[in-house]
Backbone as CSV, one residue per row, in Angstrom:
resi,resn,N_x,N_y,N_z,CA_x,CA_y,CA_z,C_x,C_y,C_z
1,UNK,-7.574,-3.665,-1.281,-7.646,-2.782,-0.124,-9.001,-2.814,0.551
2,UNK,-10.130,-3.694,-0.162,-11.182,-3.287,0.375,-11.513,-4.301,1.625
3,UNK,-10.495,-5.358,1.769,-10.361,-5.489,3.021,-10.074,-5.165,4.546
4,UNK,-9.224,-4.735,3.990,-8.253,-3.935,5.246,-9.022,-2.625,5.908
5,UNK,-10.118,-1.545,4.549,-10.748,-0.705,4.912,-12.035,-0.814,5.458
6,UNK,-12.830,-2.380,5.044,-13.806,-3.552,5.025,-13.423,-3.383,6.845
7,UNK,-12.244,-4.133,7.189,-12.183,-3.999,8.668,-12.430,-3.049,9.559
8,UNK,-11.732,-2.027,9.003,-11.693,-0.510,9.665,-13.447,-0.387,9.879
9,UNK,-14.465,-0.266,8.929,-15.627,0.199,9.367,-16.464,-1.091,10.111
10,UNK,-16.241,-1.791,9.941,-16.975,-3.280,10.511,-16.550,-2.894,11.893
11,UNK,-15.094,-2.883,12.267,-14.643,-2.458,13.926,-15.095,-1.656,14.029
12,UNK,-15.545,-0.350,13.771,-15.779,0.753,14.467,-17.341,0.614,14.323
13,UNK,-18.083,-0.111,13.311,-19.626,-0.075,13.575,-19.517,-0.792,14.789
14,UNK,-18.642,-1.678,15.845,-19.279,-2.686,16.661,-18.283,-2.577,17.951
15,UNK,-17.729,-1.494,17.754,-16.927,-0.853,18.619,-15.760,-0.335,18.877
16,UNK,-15.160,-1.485,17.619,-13.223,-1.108,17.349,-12.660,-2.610,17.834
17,UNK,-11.373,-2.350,17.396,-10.954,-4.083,17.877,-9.272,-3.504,18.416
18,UNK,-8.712,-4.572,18.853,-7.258,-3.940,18.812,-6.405,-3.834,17.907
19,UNK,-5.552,-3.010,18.266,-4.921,-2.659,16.902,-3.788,-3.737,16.272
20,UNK,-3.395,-4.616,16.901,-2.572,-5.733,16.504,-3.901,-6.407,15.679
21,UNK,-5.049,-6.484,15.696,-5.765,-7.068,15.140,-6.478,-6.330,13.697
22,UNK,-6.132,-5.026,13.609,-6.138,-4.694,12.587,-4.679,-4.329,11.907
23,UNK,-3.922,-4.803,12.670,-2.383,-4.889,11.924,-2.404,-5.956,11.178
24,UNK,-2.741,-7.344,11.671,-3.058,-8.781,10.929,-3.890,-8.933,10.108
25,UNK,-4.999,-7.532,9.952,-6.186,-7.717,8.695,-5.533,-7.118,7.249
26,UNK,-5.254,-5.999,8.212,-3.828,-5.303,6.858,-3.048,-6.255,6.530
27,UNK,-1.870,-6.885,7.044,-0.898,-7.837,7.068,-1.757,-8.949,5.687
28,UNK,-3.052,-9.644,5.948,-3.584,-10.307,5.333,-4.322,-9.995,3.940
29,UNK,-5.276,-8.552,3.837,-5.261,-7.514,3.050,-4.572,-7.450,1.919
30,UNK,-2.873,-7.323,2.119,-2.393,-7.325,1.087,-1.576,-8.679,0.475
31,UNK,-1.386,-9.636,1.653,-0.495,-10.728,1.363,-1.107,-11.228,0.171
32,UNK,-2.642,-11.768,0.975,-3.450,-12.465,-0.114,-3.644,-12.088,-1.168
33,UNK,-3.861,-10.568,-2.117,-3.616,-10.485,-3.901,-2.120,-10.771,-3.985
34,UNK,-1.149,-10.463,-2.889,-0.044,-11.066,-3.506,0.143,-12.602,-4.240
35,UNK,-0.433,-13.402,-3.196,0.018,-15.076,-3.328,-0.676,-15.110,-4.182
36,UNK,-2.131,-14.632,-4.656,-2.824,-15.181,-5.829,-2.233,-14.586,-7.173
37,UNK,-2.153,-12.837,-7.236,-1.973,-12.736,-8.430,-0.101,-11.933,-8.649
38,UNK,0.485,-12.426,-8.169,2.110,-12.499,-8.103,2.768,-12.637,-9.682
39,UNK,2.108,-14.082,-9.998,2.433,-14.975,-10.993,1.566,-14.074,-12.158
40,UNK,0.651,-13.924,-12.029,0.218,-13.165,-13.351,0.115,-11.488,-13.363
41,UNK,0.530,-10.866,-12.856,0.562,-9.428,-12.868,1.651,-8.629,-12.183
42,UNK,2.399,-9.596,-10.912,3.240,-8.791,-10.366,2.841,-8.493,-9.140
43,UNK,1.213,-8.404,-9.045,0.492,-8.241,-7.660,0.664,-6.349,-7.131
44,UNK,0.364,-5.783,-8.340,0.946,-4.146,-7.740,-0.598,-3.562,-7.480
45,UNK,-0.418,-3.317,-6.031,-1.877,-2.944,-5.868,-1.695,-1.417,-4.941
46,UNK,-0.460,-0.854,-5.432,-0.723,0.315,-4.641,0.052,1.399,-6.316
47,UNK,-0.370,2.452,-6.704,0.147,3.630,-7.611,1.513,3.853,-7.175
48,UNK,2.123,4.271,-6.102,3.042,4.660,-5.619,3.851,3.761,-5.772
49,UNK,3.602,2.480,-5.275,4.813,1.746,-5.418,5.053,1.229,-7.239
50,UNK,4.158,0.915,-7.902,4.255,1.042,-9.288,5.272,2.377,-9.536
51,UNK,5.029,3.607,-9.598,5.539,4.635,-9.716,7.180,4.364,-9.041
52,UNK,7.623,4.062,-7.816,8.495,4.014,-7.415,9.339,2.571,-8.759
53,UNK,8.581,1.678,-8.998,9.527,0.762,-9.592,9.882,1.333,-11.115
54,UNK,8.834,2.419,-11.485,8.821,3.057,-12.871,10.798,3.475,-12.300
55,UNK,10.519,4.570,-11.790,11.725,5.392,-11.151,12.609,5.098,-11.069
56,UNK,12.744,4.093,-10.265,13.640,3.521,-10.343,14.924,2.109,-11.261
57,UNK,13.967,1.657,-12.763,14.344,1.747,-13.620,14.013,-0.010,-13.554
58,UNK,12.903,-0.314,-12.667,12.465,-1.784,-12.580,11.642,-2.423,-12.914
59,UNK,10.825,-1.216,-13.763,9.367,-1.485,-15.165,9.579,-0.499,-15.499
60,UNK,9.117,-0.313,-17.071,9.009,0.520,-18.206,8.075,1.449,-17.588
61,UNK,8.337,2.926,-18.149,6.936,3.864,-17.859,5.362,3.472,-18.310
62,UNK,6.123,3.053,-19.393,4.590,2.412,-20.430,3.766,1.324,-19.684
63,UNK,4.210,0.717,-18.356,3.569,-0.071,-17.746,2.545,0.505,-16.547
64,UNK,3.082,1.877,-16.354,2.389,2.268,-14.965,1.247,2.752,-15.255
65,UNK,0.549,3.525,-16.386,-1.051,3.671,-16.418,-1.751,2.717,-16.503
66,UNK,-1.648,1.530,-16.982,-2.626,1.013,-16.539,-2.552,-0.125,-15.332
67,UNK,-1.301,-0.169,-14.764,-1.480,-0.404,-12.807,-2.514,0.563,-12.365
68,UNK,-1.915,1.990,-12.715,-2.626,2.975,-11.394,-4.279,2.792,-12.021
69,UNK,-4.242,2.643,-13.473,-5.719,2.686,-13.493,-6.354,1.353,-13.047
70,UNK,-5.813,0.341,-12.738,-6.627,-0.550,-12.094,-6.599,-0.341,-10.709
71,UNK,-5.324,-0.075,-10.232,-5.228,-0.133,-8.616,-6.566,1.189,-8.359
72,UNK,-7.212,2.084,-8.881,-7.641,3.061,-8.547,-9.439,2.534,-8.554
73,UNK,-9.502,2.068,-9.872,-10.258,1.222,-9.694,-10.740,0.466,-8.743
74,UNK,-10.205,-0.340,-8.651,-10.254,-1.391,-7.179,-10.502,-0.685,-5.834
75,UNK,-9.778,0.166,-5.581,-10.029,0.816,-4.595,-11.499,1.590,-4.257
76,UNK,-11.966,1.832,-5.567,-12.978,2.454,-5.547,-14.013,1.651,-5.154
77,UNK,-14.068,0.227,-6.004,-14.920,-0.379,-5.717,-14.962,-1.195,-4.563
78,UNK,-14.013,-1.338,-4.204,-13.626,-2.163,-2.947,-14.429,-1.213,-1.966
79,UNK,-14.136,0.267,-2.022,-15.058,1.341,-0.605,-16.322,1.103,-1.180
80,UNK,-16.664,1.402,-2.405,-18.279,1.067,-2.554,-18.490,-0.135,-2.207
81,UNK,-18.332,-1.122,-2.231,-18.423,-2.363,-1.444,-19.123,-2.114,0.140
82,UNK,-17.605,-2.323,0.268,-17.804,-1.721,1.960,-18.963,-0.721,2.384
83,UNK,-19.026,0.355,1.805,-20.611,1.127,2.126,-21.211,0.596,2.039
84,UNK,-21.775,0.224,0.968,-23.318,-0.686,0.801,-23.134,-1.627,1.756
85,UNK,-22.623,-2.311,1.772,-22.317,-3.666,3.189,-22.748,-3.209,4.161
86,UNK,-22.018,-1.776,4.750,-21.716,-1.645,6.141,-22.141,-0.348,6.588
87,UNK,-22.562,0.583,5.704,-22.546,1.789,6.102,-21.408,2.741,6.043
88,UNK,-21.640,4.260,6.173,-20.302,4.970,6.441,-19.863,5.249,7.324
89,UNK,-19.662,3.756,8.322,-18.843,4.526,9.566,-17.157,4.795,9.515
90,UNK,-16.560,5.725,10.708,-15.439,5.944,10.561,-15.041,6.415,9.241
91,UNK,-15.916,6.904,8.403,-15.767,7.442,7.085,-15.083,6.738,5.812
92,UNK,-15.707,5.666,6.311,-15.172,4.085,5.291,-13.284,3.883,5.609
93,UNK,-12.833,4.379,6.688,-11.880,4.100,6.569,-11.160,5.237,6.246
94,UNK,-11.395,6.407,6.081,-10.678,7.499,5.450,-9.328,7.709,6.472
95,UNK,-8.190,8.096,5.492,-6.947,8.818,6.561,-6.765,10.141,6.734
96,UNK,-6.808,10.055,8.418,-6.962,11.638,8.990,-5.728,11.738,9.709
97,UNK,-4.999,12.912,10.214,-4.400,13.053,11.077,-4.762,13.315,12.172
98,UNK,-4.144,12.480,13.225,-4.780,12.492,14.860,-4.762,13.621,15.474
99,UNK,-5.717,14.354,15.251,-5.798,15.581,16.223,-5.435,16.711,15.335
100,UNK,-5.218,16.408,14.219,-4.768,16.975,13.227,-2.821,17.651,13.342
101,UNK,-2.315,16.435,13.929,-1.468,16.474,13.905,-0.060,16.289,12.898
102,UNK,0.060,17.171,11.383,0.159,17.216,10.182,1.790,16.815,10.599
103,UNK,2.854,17.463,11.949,3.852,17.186,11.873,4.659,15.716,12.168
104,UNK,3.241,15.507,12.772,3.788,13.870,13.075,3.501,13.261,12.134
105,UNK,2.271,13.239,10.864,1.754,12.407,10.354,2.854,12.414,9.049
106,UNK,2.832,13.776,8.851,3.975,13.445,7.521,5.251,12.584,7.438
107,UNK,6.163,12.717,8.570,7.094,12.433,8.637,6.787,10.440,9.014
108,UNK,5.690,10.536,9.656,5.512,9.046,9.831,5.135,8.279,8.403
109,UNK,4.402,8.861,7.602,4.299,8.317,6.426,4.876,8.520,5.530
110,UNK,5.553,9.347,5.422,6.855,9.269,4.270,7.727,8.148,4.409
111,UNK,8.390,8.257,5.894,9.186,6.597,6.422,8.445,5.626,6.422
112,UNK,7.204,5.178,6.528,6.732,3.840,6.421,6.781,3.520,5.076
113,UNK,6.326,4.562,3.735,5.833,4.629,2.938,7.539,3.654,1.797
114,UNK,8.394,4.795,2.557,9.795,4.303,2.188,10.145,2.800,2.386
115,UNK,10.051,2.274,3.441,10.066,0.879,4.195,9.007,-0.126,3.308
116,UNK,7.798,0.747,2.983,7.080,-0.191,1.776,8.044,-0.568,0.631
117,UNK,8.705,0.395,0.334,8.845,0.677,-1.495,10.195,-0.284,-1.215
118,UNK,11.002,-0.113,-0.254,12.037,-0.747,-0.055,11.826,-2.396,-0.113
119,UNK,10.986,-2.605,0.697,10.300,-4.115,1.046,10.212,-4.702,-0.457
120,UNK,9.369,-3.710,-0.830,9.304,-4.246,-2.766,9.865,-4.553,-3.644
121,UNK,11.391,-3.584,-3.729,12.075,-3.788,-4.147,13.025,-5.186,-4.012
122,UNK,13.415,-5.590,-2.604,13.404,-6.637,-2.294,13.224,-8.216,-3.202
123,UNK,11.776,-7.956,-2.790,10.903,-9.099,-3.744,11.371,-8.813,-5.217
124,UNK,11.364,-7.573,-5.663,11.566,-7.608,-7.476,13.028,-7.935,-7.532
125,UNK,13.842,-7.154,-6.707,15.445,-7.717,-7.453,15.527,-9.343,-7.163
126,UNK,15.243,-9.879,-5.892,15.755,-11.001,-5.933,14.976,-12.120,-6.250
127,UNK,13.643,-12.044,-6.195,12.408,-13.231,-6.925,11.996,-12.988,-5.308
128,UNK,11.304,-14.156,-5.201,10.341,-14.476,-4.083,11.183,-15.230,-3.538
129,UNK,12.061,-15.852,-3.711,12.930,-16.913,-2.809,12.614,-18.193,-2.228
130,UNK,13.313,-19.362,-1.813,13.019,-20.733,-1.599,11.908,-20.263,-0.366
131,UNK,10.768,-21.093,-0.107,9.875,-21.253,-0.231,8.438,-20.087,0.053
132,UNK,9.258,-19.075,-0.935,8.440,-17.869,-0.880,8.385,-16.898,-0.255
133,UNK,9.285,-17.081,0.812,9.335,-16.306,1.857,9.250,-15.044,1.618
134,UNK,10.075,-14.693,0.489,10.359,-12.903,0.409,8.754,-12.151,0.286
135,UNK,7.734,-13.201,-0.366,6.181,-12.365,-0.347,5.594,-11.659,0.810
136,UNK,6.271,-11.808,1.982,5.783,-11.579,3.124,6.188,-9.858,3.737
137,UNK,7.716,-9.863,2.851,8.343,-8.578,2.948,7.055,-7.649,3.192
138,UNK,6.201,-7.243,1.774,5.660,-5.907,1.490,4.224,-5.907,2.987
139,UNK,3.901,-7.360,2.575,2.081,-7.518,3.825,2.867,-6.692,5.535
140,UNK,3.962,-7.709,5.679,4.667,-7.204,6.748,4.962,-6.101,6.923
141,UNK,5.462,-5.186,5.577,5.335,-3.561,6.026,4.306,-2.823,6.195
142,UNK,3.382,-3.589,5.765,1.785,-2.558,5.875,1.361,-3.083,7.370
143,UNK,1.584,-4.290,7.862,0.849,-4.480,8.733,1.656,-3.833,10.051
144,UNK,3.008,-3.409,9.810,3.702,-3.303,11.033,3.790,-1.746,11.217
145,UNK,3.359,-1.085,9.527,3.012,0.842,9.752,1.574,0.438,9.919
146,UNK,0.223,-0.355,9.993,-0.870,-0.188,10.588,-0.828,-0.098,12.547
147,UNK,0.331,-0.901,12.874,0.342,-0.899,13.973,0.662,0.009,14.854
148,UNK,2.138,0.690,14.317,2.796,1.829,14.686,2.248,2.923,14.281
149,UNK,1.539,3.397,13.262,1.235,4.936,12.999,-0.290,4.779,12.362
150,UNK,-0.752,4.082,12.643,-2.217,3.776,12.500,-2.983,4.608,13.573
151,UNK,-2.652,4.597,14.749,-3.560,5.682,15.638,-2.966,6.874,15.113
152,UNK,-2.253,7.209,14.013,-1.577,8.925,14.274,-1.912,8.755,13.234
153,UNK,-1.970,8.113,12.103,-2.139,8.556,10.615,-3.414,8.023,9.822
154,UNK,-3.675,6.737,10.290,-4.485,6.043,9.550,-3.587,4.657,8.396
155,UNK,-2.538,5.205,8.845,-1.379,4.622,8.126,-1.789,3.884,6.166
156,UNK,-1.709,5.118,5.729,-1.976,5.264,4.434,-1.230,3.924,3.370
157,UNK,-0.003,5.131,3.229,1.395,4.250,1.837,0.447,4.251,0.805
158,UNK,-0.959,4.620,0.647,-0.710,4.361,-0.863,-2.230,5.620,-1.031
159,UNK,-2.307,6.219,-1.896,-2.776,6.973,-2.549,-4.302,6.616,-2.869
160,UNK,-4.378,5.546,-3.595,-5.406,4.985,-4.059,-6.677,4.428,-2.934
161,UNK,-5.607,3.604,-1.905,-6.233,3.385,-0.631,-6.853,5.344,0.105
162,UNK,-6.036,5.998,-0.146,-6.783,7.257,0.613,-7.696,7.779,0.234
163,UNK,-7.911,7.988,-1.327,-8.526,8.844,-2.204,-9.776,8.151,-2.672
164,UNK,-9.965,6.652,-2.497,-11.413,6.483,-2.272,-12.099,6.353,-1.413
165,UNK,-11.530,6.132,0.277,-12.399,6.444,0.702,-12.997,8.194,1.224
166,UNK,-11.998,8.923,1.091,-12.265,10.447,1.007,-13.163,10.317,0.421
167,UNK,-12.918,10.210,-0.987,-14.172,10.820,-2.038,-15.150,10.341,-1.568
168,UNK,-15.275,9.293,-1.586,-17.110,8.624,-1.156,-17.270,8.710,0.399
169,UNK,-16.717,9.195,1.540,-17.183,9.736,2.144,-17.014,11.119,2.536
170,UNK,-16.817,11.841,1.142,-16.368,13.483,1.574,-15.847,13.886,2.850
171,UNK,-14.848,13.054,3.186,-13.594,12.990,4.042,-12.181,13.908,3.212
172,UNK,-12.240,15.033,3.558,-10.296,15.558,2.820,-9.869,16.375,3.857
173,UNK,-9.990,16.130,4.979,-9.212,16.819,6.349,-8.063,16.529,6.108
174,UNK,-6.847,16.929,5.596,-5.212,17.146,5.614,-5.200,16.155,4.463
175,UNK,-6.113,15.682,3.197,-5.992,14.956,2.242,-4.286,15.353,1.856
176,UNK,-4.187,16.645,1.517,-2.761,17.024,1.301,-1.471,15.740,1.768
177,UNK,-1.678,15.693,2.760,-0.148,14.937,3.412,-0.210,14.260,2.899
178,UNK,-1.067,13.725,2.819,-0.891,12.030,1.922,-0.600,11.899,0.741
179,UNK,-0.951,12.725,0.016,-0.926,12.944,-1.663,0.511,13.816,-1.598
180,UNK,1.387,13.822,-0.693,2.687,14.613,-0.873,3.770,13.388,-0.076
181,UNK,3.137,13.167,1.372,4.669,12.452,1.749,4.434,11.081,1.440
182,UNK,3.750,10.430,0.774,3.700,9.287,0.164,4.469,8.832,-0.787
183,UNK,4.089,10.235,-2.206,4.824,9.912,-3.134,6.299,10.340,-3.035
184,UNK,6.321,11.565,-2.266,7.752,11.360,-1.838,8.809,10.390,-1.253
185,UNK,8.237,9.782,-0.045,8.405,8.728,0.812,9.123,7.774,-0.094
186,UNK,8.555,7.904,-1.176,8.113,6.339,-2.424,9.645,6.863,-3.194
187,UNK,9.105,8.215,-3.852,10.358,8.406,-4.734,11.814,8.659,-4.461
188,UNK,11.954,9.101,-2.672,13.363,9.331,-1.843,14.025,7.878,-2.205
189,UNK,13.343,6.543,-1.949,13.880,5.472,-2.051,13.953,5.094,-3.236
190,UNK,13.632,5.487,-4.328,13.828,4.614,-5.629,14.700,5.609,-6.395
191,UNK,15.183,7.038,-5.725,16.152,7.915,-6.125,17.259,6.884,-5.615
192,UNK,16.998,6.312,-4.400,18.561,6.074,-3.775,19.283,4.624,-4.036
193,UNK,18.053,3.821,-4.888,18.083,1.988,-4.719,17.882,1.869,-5.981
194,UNK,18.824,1.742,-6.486,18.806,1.254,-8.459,19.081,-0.099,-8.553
195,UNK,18.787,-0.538,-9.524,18.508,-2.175,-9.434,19.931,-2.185,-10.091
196,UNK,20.475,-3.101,-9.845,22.176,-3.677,-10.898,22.071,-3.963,-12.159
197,UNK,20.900,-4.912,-12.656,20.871,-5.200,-13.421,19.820,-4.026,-14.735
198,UNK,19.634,-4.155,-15.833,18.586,-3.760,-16.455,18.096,-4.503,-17.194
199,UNK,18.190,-5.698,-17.219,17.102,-6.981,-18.082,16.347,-7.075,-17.055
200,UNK,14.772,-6.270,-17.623,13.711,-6.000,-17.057,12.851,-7.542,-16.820
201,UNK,13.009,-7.979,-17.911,12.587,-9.771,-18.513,12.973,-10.739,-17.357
202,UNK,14.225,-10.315,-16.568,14.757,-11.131,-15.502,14.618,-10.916,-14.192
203,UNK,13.531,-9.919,-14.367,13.428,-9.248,-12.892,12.190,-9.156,-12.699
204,UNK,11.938,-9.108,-11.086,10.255,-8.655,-10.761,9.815,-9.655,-9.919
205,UNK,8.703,-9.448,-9.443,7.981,-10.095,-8.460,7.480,-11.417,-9.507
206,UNK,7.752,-12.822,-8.637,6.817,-13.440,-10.155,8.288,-14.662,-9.541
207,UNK,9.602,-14.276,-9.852,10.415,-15.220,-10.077,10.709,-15.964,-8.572
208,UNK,11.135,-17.287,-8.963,11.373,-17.779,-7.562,11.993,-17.854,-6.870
209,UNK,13.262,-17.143,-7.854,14.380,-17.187,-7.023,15.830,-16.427,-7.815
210,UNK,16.369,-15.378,-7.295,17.614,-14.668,-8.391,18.451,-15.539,-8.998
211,UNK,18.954,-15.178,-9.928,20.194,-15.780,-10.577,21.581,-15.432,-10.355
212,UNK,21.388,-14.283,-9.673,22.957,-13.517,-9.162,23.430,-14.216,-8.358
């Protein structure tokens, strides 16, 4: 993430860029730990969506502490990064609501947040597919809620991404929404999308292609 938030303050120290252009940094942000670490970890770099695949019955519980404790990690260091680099502008990236507009922001990030977890699921039931294509699902949902609800939200989806740059720049203006319609967002869809199978061994991000 410490790209995508890496962008956010770099644009705004030098003026801002357009927002299709920070839709494609996001878009890139997350593709790239996908393609590299897919094959050896699964590539789960957000809590929520870990949590959503717990839920929904597509990794063991016993797997999700130590995702969230790395994804939290990372995040952290990824904003300390970015400060020392760049300074605290735009508050390293922190997510605010526009104008403090809590009724738009919730409802926008619960549905993107959903459209993530969905995207994911995707990739885990069916593999990555002939020539990879399906990896593009999850980058594509972040980059296309950076585009659409990025001026209204900051366009969050993940927890870890919010909560470090708050903390290190004592940013928590409506911290709330995020830490509520996220994980909701996350868990509405993995209440409603159960995987068919339960050979966990045969499933997940990683494979190249389903067997069904």
């Amino acid at each position: 993430m410490g790209g995508g938030t890496g962008t956010i303050v770099v644009a705004s120290r030098f003026g801002g860029i357009p927002q299709w252009e920070m839709a494609i940094a996001w878009f890139l942000a997350v593709l790239l730990p996908i393609v590299f670490f897919i094959q050896l970890s699964g590539a789960h770099l957000n809590p929520i969506v870990s949590l959503a695949l717990a839920a929904s019955g597509r990794i063991a519980w016993r797997e999700v502490p130590p995702y969230v404790l790395g994804q939290l990690a990372g995040a952290f260091v990824g904003s300390a990064v970015v400060l020392v680099l760049f300074g605290d502008y735009s508050h390293l990236g922190a997510t605010v609501p526009a104008q403090g507009n809590v009724l738009l922001a919730f409802p926008a990030e619960f549905g993107f947040t959903g459209i993530l977890v969905a995207a994911v699921f995707v990739l885990a039931d069916l593999g990555e597919g002939m020539g990879r294509w399906r990896i593009l699902l999850p980058p594509s949902a972040v980059g296309l809620s950076t585009y659409v609800i990025g001026p209204w939200t900051g366009s969050s989806l993940n927890p870890a991404r919010t909560l470090a740059p708050a903390i290190l720049s004592g940013t928590y203006t409506d911290l709330w929404v995020y830490m509520t319609a996220v994980p909701l967002g996350a868990l509405f869809v993995a209440a409603l999308w159960r995987p068919r199978s339960v050979d966990r061994l045969d499933r997940g991000p990683g494979r190249l292609e389903t067997t069904r």
